[in-house]
C-alpha positions as CSV (number, residue, x, y, z in Angstrom):
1,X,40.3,-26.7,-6.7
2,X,43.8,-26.0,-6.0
3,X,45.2,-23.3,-4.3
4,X,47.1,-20.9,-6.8
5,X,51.0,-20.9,-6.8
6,X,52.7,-18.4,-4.1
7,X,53.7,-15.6,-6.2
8,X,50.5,-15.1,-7.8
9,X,48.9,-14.1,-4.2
10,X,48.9,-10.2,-2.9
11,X,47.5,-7.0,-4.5
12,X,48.3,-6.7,-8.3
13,X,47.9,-3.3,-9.8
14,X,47.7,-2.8,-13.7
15,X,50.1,-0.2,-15.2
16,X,49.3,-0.7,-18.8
17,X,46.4,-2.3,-21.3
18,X,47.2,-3.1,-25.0
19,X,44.7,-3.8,-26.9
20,X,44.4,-3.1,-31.2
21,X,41.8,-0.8,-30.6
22,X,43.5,1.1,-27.4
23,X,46.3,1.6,-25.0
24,X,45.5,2.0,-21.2
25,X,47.1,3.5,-19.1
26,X,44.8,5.6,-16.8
27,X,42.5,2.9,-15.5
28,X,42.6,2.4,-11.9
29,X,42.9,-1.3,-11.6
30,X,43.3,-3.3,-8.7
31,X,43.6,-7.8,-8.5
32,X,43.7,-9.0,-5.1
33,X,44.7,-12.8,-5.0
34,X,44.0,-15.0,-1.8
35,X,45.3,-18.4,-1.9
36,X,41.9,-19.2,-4.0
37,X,39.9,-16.5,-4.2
38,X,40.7,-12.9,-6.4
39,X,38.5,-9.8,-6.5
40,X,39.2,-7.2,-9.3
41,X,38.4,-3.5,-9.7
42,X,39.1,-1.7,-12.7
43,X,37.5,2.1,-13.0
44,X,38.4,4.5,-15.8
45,X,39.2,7.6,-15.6
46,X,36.6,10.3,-15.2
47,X,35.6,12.3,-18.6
48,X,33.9,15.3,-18.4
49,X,32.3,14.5,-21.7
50,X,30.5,11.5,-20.5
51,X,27.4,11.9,-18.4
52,X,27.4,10.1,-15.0
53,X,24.9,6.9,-15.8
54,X,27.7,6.3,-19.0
55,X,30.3,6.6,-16.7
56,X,29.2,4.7,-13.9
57,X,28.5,1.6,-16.3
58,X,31.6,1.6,-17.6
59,X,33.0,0.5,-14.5
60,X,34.3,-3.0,-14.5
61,X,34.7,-5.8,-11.5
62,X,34.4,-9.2,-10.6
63,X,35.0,-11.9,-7.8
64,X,35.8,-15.4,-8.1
65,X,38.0,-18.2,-7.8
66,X,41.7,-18.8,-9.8
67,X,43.0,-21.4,-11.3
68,X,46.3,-21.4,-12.9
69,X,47.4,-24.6,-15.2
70,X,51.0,-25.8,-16.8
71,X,50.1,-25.5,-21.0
72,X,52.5,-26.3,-23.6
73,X,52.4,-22.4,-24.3
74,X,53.4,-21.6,-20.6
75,X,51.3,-21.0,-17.5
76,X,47.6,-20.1,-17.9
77,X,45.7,-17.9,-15.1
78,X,42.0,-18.5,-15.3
79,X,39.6,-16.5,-13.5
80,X,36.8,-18.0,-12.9
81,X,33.7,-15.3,-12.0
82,X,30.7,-15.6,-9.3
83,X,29.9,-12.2,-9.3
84,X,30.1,-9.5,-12.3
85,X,29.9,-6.0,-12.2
86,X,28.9,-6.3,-16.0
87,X,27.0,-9.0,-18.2
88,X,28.5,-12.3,-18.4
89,X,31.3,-13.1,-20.7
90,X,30.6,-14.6,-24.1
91,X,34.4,-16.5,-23.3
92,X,36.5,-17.8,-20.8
93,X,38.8,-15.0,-19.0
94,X,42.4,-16.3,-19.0
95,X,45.9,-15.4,-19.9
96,X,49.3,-16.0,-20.3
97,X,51.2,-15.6,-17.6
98,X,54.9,-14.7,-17.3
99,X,56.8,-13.2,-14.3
100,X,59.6,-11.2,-15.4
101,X,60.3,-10.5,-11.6
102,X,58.5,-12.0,-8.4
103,X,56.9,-8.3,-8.4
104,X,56.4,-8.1,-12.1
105,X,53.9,-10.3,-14.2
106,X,52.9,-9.6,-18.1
107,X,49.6,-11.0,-19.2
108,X,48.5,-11.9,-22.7
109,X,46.0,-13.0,-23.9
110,X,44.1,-16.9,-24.4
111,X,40.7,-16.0,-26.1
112,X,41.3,-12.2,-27.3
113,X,44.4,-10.2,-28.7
114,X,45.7,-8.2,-25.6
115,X,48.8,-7.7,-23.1
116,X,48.5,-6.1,-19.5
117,X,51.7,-5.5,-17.2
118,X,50.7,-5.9,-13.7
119,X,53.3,-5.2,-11.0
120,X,52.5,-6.5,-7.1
121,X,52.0,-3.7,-4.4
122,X,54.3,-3.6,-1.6
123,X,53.2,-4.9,1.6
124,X,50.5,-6.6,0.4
125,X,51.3,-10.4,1.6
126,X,52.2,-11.9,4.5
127,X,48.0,-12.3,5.9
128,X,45.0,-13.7,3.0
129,X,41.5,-13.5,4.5
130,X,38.7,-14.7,2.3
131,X,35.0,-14.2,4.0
132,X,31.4,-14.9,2.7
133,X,28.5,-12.9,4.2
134,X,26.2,-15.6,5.7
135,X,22.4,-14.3,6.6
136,X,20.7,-15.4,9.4
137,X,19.0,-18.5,8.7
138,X,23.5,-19.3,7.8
139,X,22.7,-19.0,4.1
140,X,25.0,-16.9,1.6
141,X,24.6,-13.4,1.0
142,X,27.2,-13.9,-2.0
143,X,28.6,-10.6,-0.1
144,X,32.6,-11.2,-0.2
145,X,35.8,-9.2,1.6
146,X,39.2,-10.4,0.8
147,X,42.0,-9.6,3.0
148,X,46.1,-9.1,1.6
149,X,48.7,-7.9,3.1
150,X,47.5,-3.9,4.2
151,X,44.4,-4.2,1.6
152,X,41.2,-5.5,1.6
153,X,38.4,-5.7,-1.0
154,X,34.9,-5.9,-0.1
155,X,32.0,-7.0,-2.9
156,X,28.0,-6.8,-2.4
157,X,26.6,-7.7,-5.4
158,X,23.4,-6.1,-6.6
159,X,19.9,-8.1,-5.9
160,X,18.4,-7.6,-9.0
161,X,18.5,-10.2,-11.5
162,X,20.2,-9.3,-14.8
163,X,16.8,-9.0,-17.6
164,X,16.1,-12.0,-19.2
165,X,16.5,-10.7,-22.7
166,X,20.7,-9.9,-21.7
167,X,22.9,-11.8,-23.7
168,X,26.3,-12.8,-22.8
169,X,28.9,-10.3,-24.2
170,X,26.3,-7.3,-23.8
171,X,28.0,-4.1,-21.8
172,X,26.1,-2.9,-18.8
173,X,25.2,-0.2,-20.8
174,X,23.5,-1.7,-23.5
175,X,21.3,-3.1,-20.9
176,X,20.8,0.2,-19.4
177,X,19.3,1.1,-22.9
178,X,17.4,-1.0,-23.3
179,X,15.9,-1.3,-19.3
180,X,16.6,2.1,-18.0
181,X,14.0,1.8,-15.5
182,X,15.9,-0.3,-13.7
183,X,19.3,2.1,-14.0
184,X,19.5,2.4,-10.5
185,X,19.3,-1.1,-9.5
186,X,21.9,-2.3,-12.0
187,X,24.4,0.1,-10.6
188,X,23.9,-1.0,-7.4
189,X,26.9,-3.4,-6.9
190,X,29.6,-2.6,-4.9
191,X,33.2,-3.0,-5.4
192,X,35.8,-1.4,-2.5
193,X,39.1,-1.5,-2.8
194,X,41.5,-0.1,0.0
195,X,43.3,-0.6,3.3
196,X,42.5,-2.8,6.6
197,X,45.1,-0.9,9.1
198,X,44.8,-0.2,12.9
199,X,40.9,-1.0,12.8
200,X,40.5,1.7,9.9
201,X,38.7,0.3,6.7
202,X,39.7,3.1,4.0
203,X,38.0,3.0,1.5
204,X,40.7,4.1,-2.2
205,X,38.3,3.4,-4.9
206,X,34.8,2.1,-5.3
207,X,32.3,1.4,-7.7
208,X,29.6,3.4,-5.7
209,X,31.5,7.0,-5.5
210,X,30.1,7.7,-2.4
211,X,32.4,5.6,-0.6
212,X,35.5,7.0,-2.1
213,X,38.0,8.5,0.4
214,X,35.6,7.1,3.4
215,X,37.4,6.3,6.5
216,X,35.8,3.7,9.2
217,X,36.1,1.9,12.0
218,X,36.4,-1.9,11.3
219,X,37.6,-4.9,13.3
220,X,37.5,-8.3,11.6
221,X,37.8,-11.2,13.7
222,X,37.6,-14.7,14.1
223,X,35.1,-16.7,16.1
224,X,36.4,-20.1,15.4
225,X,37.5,-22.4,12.6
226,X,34.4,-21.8,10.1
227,X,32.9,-18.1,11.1
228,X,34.1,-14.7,11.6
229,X,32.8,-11.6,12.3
230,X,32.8,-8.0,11.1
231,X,32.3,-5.2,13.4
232,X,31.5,-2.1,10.7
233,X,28.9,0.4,9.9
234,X,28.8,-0.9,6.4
235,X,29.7,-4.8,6.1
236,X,29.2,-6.1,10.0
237,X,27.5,-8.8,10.5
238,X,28.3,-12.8,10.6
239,X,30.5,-14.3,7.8
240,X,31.8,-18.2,6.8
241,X,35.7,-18.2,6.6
242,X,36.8,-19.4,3.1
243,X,40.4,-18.9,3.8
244,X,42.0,-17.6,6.8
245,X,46.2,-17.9,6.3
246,X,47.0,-15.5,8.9
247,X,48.6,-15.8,12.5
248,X,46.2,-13.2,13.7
249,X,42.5,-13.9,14.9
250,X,41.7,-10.3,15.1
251,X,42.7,-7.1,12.5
């Protein structure tokens, strides 16, 4: 695949979600774009009248790779998912794109009647890391942390297979109604957003709310031209480098 265009790449924060059923605009949400690779993060905001398991599988995230494409209705972004936080899609995700500044991006939709303004975070270019968690026998872990700018994402998917009676298009909490015995396995996919500064890893939002607001030691560095390493109390351990456009071999 080809790499995406320039000024898609850094962290992308969404200020607003039209939709004819809603509008959005208390959703933390978070798109981090590496020259290939994107990881996404989108968690509502809390509502006392919910109970936790609801709110929990309401969450939303994914990790994949991006491809963007000249139509004759103007440049599609196509997001390609590996890993989903909920059910697959029953359609393709991919939008409209058009800049209205270098920092400033609306999105409309292909398949489904929607617009989202996303505006890029400062300081969130200049280094794109992508990493996949390798076991030892070399295999992949599917684990993935994505490096831009000050932020980084890091996604462990869960190990438990989705039921074979899910359908494409279900919400994780349709399955969860129908297989809440395995409620806690389900939920078990993580999806950290935050910042990669001074060997700190802190942690600003995360699927698992545990992790929220934690603050680690982390050093990320690279070994040679296919393998890095992480040095962390929660994603160490030996990884193949996907991307590494950065001038540093150690953050």
């Amino acid at each position: 695949m080809r790499p995406v265009p320039d000024h898609y790449r850094g962290v992308w924060a969404r200020r607003l979600l039209e939709t004819p059923q809603q509008r959005d605009e208390s959703t933390f949400v978070r798109w981090l774009q590496t020259s290939l690779w994107h990881a996404d993060l989108r968690i509502p905001a809390m509502a006392p009248e919910i109970d936790a398991q609801t709110q929990l599988a309401s969450q939303q995230g994914f990790c994949g790779v991006t491809q963007v494409a000249q139509h004759t209705h103007g440049e599609v972004c196509t997001w390609q998912r590996r890993l989903d936080f909920q059910p697959p899609r029953a359609d393709v995700d991919a939008g409209f794109m058009v800049f209205e500044t270098s920092e400033r991006v609306i999105e409309t939709g292909v398949h489904a009647p929607y617009l989202e303004i996303w505006e890029r975070l400062p300081d969130s270019t200049g280094r794109f890391i992508a990493l996949a968690g390798q076991d030892e026998a070399g295999g992949d872990t599917r684990e993935r942390f994505l490096v831009a700018g000050r932020y980084a994402i890091h996604v462990r998917p869960r190990r438990l297979d989705w039921p074979h009676d899910t359908q494409a298009g279900q919400t994780l909490h349709e399955v969860l109604v129908k297989h809440p015995a395995h409620a806690v396995a389900l939920l078990d996919f993580e999806i950290s957003f935050g910042t990669l500064e001074a060997g700190l890893w802190t942690i600003a939002q995360s699927t698992l709310p545990a992790l929220k607001g934690a603050c680690m030691p982390m050093l990320v560095h690279q070994r040679n031209a296919t393998q890095a390493a992480i040095d962390s109390p929660v994603c160490g351990g030996h990884w193949q480098i996907l991307e590494w456009t950065c001038g540093e071999r150690r953050l």
